[in-house]
N, C-alpha and C positions, 0 to 999 in steps of 0.2 A: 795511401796505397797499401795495401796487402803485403805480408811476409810470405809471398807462394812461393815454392819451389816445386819443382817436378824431378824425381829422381828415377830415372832408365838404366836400370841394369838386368842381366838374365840369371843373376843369382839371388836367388831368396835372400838367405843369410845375409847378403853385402844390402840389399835394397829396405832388412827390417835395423840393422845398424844404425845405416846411415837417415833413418825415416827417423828412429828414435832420438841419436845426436840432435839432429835441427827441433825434433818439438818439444824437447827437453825446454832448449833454449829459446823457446818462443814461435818458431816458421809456421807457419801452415804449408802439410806437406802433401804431393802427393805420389804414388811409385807406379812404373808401368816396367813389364818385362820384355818389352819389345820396343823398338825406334816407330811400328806403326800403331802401339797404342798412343805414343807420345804425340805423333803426327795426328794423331785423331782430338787429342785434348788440347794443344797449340794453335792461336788465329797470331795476327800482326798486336793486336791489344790484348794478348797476352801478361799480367800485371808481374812476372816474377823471373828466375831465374831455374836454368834447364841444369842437371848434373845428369851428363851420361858414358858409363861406359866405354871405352876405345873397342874391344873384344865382343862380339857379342852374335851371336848366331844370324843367317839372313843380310838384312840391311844393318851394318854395322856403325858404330858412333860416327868414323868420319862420314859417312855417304849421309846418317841425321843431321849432321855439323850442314851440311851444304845444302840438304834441304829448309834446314831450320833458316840459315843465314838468305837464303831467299824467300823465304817465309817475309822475314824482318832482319835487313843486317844487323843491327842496333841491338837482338835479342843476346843477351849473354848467357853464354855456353859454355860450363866448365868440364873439362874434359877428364876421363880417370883412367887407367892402364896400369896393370900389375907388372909388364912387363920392362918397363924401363927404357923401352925405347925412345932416345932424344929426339931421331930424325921425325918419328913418327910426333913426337910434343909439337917441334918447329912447324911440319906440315900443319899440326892443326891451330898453331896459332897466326901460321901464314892464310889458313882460310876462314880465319873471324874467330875461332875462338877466343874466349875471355881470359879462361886459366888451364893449367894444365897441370893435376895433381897424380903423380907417381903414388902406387898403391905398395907396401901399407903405408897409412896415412892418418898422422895424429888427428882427433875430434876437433883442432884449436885451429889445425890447417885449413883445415874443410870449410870451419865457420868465420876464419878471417876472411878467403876466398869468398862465402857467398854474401856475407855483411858484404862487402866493395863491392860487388855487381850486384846488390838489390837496390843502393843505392846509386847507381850510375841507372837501371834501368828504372827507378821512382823519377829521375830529372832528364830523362827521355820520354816518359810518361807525361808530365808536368809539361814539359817543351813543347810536344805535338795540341797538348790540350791548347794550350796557348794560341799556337799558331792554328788551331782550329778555332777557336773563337772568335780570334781577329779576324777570319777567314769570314766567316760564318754574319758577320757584323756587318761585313763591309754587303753583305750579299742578302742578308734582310732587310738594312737600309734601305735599297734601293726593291723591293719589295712591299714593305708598310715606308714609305715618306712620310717626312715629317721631321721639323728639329725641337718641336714642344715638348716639355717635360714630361708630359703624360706620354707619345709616344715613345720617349726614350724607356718609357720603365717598361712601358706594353710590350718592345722589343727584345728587352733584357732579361720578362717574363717566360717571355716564349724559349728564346735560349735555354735558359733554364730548364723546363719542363720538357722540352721537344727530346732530350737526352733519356728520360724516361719512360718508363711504358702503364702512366697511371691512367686512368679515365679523365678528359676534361669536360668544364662545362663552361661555354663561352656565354656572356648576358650583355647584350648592347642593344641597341637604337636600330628601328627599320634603315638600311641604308647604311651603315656603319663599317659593317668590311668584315662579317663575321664569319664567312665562308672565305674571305684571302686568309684571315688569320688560322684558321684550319689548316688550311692550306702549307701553312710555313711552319704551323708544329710540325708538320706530317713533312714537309719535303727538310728537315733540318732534323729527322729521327734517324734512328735506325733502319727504320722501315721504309726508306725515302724511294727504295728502289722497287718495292713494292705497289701495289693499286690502293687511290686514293678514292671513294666510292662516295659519292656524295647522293641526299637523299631528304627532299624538302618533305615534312610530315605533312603539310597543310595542303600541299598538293593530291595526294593521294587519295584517292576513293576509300571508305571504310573498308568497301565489300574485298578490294585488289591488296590491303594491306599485306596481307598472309604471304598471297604470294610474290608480291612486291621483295619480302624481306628475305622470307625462308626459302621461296622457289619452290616447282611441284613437278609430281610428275607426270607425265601423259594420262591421263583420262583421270584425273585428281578430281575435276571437276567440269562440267558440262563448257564446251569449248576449249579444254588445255587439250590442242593436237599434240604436243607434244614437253619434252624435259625443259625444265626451264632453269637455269642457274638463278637466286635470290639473292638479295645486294651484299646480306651481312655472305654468304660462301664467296662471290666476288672478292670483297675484300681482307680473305684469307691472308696472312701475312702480312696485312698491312693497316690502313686507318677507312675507321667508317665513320662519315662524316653527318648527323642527321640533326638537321636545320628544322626551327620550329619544333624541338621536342612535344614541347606542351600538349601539341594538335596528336600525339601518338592516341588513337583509342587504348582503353586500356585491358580489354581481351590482348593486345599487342604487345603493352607492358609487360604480363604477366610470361608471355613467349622470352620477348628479349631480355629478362630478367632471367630467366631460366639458361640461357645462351653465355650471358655474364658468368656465369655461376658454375658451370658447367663445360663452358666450352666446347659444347656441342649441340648440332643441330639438326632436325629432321625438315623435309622437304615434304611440303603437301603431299599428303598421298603416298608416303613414305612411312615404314618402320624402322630403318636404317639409319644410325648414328651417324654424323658427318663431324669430323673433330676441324674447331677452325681456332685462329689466334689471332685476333685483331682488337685493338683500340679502339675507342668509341670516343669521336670527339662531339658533344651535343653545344648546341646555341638556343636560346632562348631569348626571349624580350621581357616578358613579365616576371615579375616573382616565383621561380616555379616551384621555392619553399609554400608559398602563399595558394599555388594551385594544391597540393599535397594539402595542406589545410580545409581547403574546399570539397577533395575527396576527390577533385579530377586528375592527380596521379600521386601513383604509388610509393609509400616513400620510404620501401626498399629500393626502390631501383632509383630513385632522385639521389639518394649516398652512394649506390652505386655509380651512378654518372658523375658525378659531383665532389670526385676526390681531390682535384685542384678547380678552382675558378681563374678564368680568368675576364674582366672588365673592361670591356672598349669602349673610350670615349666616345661622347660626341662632338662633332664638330665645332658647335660652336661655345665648347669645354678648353678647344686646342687653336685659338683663331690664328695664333700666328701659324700657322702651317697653309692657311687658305691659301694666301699668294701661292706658294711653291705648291701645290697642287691644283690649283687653277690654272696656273705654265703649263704645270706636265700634259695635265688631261686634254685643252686646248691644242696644245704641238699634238699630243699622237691623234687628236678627231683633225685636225689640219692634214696630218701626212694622210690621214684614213681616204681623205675626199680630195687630195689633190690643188691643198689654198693654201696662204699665206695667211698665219698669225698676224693681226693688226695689233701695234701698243694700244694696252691697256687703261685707257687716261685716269688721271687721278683720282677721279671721282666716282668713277665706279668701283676702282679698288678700296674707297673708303665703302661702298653700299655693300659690297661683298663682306669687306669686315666688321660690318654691323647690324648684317643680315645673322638669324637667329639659327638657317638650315634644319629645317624640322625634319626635312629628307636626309640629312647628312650628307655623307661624301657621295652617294648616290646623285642627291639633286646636285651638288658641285659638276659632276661627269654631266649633267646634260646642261646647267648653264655654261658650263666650258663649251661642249661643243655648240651650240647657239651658239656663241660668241664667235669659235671658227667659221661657222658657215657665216656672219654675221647677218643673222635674222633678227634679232632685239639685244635691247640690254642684257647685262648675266641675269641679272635678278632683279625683278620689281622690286616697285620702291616701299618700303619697309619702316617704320616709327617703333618698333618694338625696343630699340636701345636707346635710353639717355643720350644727348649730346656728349656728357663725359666719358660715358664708356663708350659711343664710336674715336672720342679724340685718344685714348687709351688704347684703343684694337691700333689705331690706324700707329701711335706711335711703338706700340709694338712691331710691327712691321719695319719703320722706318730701322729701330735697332736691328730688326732682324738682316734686313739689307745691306746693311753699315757694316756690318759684321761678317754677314757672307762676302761682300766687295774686300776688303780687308783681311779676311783668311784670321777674320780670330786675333790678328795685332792691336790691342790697346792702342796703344798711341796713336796708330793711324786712323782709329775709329776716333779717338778724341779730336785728331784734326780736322778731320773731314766734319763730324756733326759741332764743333767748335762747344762741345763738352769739359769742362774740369774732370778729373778722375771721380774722386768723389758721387758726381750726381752721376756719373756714366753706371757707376757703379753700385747706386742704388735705384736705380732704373733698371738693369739688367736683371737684380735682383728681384726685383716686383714682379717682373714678366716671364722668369725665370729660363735666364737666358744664358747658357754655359759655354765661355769661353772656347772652352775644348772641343765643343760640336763643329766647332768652325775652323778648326788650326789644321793644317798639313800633316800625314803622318810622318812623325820622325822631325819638326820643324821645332827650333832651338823657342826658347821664351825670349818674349821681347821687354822683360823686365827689367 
């Protein structure tokens, strides 16, 4: 975290002192002469500490103190007064303030006070991160399903990156879930409260691209009655989601490159700059290094799109997840139509887990619901895997179940599947199957 401070006072002299004291010593500082410049450079994720003033023309230190402390009670505010008033110290440590330094005031004073409140407001910093991740965990979970190792990283990924504001570029399998995982960079951003604009390439007519994107304006061209808003101004402050890069013509390249680069946009039929700030999250299936090769796209704008990757499995890369998302899908196409989930018998749970899914989770969602409506089996019958590798899928599962019945306890998974520790736990290992996915939050070890 940052050595910020912000220093509010309405005297020159007092606000170049005390700016030079802290950057001597290391702070990054910054000075405002008013409580409403301060109120303008202050949010709740604020990374530092406030020093301002008690005196001061207008909105004075305590009326900043109570706006600040609604702000973020947690923000620490050190307070300063040439005139020695105690009752006025007391008032303000009675309304949040952090410290209360009487003016004049050694340099050693000032920087013991702000050293102890950068550090109380770094592990108020640290604390909400925390409990935002945990937050944040529990609530992508149940968004990308799944407890395979591959989804575990894909979702630790997305954390990760959703905090920033780089370009992504999503590369998986027809069916795959590349528009959900769009999805959960963008609603776990910044931008979350913003418009998420989504926009298939391969759907688009060459000729409509232009105005697909940029938007135009009345009589732009034979048939526009009227102003049209375009996807990338749509999602002004927020994420643009554009599915099937590859299929972008590349007259259109050369547009939304120019938009990256620039941050602004003209509108069919327009001369008029339109300034916009949004993310580009693209998805792809092919190599779209390998298209750039080919000369079918531009490979300024492929680094431009392409500042992080991210890689969605496929299905049948992640089998132990099929069970728990064949439940899910089946129970919501059940509730959708008004039926009752029948058990799954054994033997098509093995055909599922040794079924290959060339559709991905895509074909999952419709043999699921087949299965709700019960029209046919989930899935024809299929010779594409070894007899070892179905008895391999299917014991995967069996751990996997064991483990979820069990909550993650050792012992009761060894009693139940009549396991030594040992092979429990080189079997776990093979399928890559973590303890921890399965345990309670907050539940003691049962070692």
């Amino acid at each position: 975290m940052s050595s910020q401070v912000l220093v509010v006072d309405d005297e020159v002299a007092i606000r170049e002192a005390v700016q030079q004291w802290l950057e001597l010593s290391g702070f990054s500082v910054q000075t405002c002469s008013s409580a409403a410049q301060a109120l303008a450079l202050v949010d709740r994720d604020f990374p530092g500490v406030i020093i301002s003033d008690v005196r001061m023309p207008g909105t004075d230190g305590l009326q900043l103190l109570e706006k600040l402390i609604e702000l973020d009670r947690d923000l620490p505010v050190i307070m300063v007064t040439g005139h020695g008033d105690v009752p006025m110290a007391v008032q303000a440590l009675h309304r949040g303030a952090y410290d209360f330094i009487e003016k004049p005031f050694t340099p050693e004073r000032l920087l013991d006070s702000v050293r102890r409140a950068l550090e109380k407001r770094r592990l108020v910093c640290e604390n909400r991160e925390l409990r935002q991740q945990f937050a944040n965990k529990d609530r992508i979970e149940s968004q990308l399903l799944g407890v395979s190792r591959p989804m575990e990283n894909l979702r630790r990924q997305i954390l990760e990156l959703a905090g920033t504001s780089v370009n992504i570029l999503i590369r998986g399998e027809t069916g795959s879930g590349k528009e959900r995982v769009a999805r959960c960079l963008h609603d776990f951003s910044a931008r979350a409260g913003k418009p998420f604009v989504a926009l298939n390439c391969a759907a688009i007519p060459e000729n409509l691209f232009e105005s697909e994107l940029f938007g135009h304006e009345s009589g732009a061209f034979t048939g526009a009655q009227g102003k049209r808003i375009g996807r990338i101004e749509h999602a002004d402050g927020g994420t643009l989601f554009l599915d099937e890069i590859e299929s972008l013509p590349l007259a259109q390249q050369v547009k939304l490159l120019r938009v990256l680069q620039e941050k602004t946009l003209e509108r069919l039929g327009s001369n008029r700059s339109i300034q916009v700030d949004l993310r580009v999250i693209s998805a792809v299936k092919p190599d779209l290094l390998d298209e750039v090769r080919k000369g079918r796209f531009r490979e300024d704008l492929y680094y431009r799109l392409n500042v992080a990757t991210l890689q969605i499995p496929a299905l049948c890369d992640r089998r132990e997840d099929i069970p728990l998302l064949f439940e899910h899908f089946a129970q919501e196409a059940a509730q959708r139509h008004g039926r009752e989930v029948s058990p799954l018998p054994a033997t098509e749970l093995a055909r599922l887990l040794g079924h290959d899914w060339p559709g991905n989770v895509r074909e999952l969602i419709n043999a699921a619901e087949r299965h709700a409506l019960g029209l046919s089996a989930p899935v024809e019958a299929f010779a594409s895997q070894s007899l070892a590798q179905q008895m391999e899928s299917f014991e995967a599962q069996c751990l996997h179940n064991a483990l979820l019945h069990c909550q993650g306890n050792i012992a009761q998974v060894m009693e139940l599947l009549q396991l030594p520790r040992r092979t429990l736990n080189e079997k776990m290992q093979r399928h890559g199957l973590q303890r921890g996915s399965y345990r309670p939050a907050g539940s003691q070890d049962d070692e």
